[in-house]
C-alpha positions as CSV (number, residue, x, y, z in Angstrom):
1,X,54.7,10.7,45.8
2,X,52.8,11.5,42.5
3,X,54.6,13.4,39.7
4,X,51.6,16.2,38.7
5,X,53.8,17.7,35.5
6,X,55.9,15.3,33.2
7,X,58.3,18.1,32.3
8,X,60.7,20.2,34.1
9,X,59.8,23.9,35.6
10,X,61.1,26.5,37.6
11,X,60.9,28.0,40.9
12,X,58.7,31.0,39.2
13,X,56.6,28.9,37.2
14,X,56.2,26.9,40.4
15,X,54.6,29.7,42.2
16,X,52.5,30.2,39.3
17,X,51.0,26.9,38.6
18,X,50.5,26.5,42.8
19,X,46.8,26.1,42.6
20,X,44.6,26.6,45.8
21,X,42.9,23.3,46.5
22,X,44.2,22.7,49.7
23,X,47.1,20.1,48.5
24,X,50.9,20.7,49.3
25,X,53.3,20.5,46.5
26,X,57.0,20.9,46.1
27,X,59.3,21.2,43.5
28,X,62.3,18.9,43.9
29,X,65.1,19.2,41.3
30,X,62.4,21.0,38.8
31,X,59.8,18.3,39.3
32,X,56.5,19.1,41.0
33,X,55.5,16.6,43.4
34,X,52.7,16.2,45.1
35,X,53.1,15.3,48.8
36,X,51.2,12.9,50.5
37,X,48.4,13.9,52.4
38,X,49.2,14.0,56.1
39,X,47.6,11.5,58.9
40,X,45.9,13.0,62.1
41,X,48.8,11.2,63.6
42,X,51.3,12.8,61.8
43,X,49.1,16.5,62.2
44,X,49.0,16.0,66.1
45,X,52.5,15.7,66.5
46,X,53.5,18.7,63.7
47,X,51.1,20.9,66.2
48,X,52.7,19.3,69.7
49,X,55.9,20.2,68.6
50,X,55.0,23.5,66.7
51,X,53.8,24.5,70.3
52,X,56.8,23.1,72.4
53,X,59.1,25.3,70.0
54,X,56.6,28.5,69.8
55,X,56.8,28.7,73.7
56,X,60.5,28.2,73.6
57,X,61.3,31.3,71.8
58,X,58.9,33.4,73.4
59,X,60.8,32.7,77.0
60,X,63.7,33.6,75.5
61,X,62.4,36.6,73.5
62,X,63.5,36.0,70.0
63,X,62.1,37.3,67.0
64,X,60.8,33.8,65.3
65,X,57.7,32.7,63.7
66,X,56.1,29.7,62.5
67,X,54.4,30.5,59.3
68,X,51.1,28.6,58.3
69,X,52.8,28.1,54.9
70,X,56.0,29.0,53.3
71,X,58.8,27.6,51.0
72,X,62.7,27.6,51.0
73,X,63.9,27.9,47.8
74,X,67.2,26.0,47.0
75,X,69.5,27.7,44.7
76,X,71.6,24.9,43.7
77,X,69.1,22.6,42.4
78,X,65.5,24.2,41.4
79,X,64.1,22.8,44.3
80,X,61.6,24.4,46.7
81,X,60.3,22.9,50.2
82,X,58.0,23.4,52.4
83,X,58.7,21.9,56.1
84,X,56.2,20.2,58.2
85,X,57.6,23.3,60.8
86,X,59.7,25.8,59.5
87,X,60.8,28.7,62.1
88,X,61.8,31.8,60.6
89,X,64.5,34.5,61.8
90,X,61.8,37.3,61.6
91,X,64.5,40.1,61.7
92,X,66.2,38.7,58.5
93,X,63.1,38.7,56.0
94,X,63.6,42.4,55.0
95,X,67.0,40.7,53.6
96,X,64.9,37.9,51.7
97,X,64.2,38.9,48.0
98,X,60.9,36.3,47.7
99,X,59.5,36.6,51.0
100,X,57.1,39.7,50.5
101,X,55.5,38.1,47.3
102,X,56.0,34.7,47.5
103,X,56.6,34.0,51.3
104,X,60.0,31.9,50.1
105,X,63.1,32.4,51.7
106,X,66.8,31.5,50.3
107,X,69.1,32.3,52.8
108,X,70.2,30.6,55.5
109,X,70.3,33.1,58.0
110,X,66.4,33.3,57.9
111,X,65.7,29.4,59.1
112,X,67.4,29.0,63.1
113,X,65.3,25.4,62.3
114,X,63.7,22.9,59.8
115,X,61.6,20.4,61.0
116,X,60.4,17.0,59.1
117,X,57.9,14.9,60.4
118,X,58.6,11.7,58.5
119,X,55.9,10.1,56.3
120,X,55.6,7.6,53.4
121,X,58.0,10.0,51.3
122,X,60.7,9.2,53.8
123,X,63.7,9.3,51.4
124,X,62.9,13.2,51.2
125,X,63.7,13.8,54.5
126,X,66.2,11.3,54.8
127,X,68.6,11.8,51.7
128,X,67.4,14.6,49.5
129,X,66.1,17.5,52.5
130,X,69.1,16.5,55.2
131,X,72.0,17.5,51.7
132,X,69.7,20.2,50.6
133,X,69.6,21.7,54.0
134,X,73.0,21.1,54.9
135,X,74.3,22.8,51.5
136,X,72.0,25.7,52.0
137,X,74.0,25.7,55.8
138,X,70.3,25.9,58.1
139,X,72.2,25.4,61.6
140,X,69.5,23.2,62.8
141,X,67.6,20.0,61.4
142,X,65.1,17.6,63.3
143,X,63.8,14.1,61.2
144,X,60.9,13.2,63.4
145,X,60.1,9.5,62.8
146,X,57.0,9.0,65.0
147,X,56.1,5.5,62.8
148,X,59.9,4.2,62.4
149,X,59.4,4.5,59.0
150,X,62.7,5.3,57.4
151,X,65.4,3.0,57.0
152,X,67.1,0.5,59.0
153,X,69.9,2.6,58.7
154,X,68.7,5.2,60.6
155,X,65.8,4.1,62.7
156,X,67.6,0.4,64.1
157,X,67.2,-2.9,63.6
158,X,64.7,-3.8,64.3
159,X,63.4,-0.4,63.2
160,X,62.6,2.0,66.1
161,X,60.6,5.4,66.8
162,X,63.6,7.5,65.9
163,X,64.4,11.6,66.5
164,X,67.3,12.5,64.4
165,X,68.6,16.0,65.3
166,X,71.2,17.0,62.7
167,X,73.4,20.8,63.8
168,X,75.5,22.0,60.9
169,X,79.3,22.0,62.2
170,X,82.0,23.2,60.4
171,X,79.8,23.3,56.9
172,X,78.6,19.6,58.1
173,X,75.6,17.8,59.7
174,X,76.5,16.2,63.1
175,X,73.7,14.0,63.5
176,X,72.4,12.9,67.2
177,X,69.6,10.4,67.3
178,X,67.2,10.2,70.4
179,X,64.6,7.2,71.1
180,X,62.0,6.6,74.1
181,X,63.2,8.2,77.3
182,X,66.0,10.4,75.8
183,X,65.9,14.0,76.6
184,X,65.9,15.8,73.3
185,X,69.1,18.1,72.8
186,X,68.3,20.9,70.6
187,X,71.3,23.3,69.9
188,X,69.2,26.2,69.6
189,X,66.7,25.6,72.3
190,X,68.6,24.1,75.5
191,X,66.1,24.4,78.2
192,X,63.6,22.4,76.4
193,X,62.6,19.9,78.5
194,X,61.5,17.4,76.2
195,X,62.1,13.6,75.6
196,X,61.5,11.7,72.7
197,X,58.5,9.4,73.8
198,X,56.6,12.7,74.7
199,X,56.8,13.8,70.8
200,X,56.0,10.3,69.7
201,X,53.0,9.9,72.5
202,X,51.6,13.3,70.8
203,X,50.5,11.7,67.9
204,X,48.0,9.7,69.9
């Protein structure tokens, strides 16, 4: 991660700094960062899964989108992310204050999921996102660690390609981790028929 502005900002000077030269940036606890830019690996499987979860909640008729680009804002911090996949509650964003202007959503009841696909910034996903997202109360978390990148903590010793699929119980993350054959378990898709070496054979 490269720091772009020494000093601290907020979410509206944010927006207005965002330039358009095709980078991705966030603003994580008032700091813009710039994030690394993605692999075809990592690209191929953000587009397998974006497509595995697109047909998902077509078959069962529910009003989601995938935006090309979008932010959630974190109120507690003066952060703002912007997921590798990010599906969106279409019937809430008339409730969502930013959305219209600034295609940024702040409530909860607008993200059914979050997905990171883990790169070199892996403590993002790991630490900072997975509290951030569990605060904000999004039901439904996926760390996607096609590379075993993270930690030993969370991908094994020795590390292993690792699917992390964290649903918010009780104000908590319950966190289920799937490797090779394991069929995924998604909470809020249940018929997907999915295991974990077909995500991490998509980035081939």
């Amino acid at each position: 991660m490269t720091q772009t502005l020494p000093k601290l900002v907020t979410f509206e000077q944010f927006i207005e700094w965002y330039p358009s030269n095709g980078e991705r940036y966030e603003l994580h606890k008032g700091v813009i960062v710039e994030m690394p830019p993605p692999t075809g690996e990592h690209e191929n499987v953000v587009g397998f899964l974006a497509a595995q979860i697109t047909l998902q909640f077509l078959q069962m008729g529910l009003p989601f989108r995938i935006p090309k680009t979008a932010f959630v804002k974190i109120q507690s911090n003066n952060s703002t992310y912007s997921p590798d996949i990010l599906l969106l509650n279409h019937a809430n964003l008339v409730n969502e204050p930013l959305w219209s202007k600034q295609s940024t959503v702040i409530q909860a009841a607008s993200i059914p999921l979050a997905v990171e696909v883990v790169s070199t910034n892996w403590r993002d996903d790991y630490y900072d996102k997975f509290r951030d997202y569990e605060e904000m109360g999004i039901s439904e978390y996926w760390i996607v660690d096609y590379a075993a990148i993270g930690g030993k903590r969370f991908t094994g010793n020795p590390k292993q390609k690792t699917i992390t699929i964290c649903e918010l119980v009780d104000g908590d993350y319950q966190m289920t981790v799937f490797r090779g054959n394991d069929f995924i378990a998604s909470p809020l898709f249940p018929q997907l028929n999915l295991t974990a070496q077909q995500i991490f054979d998509s980035a081939l």
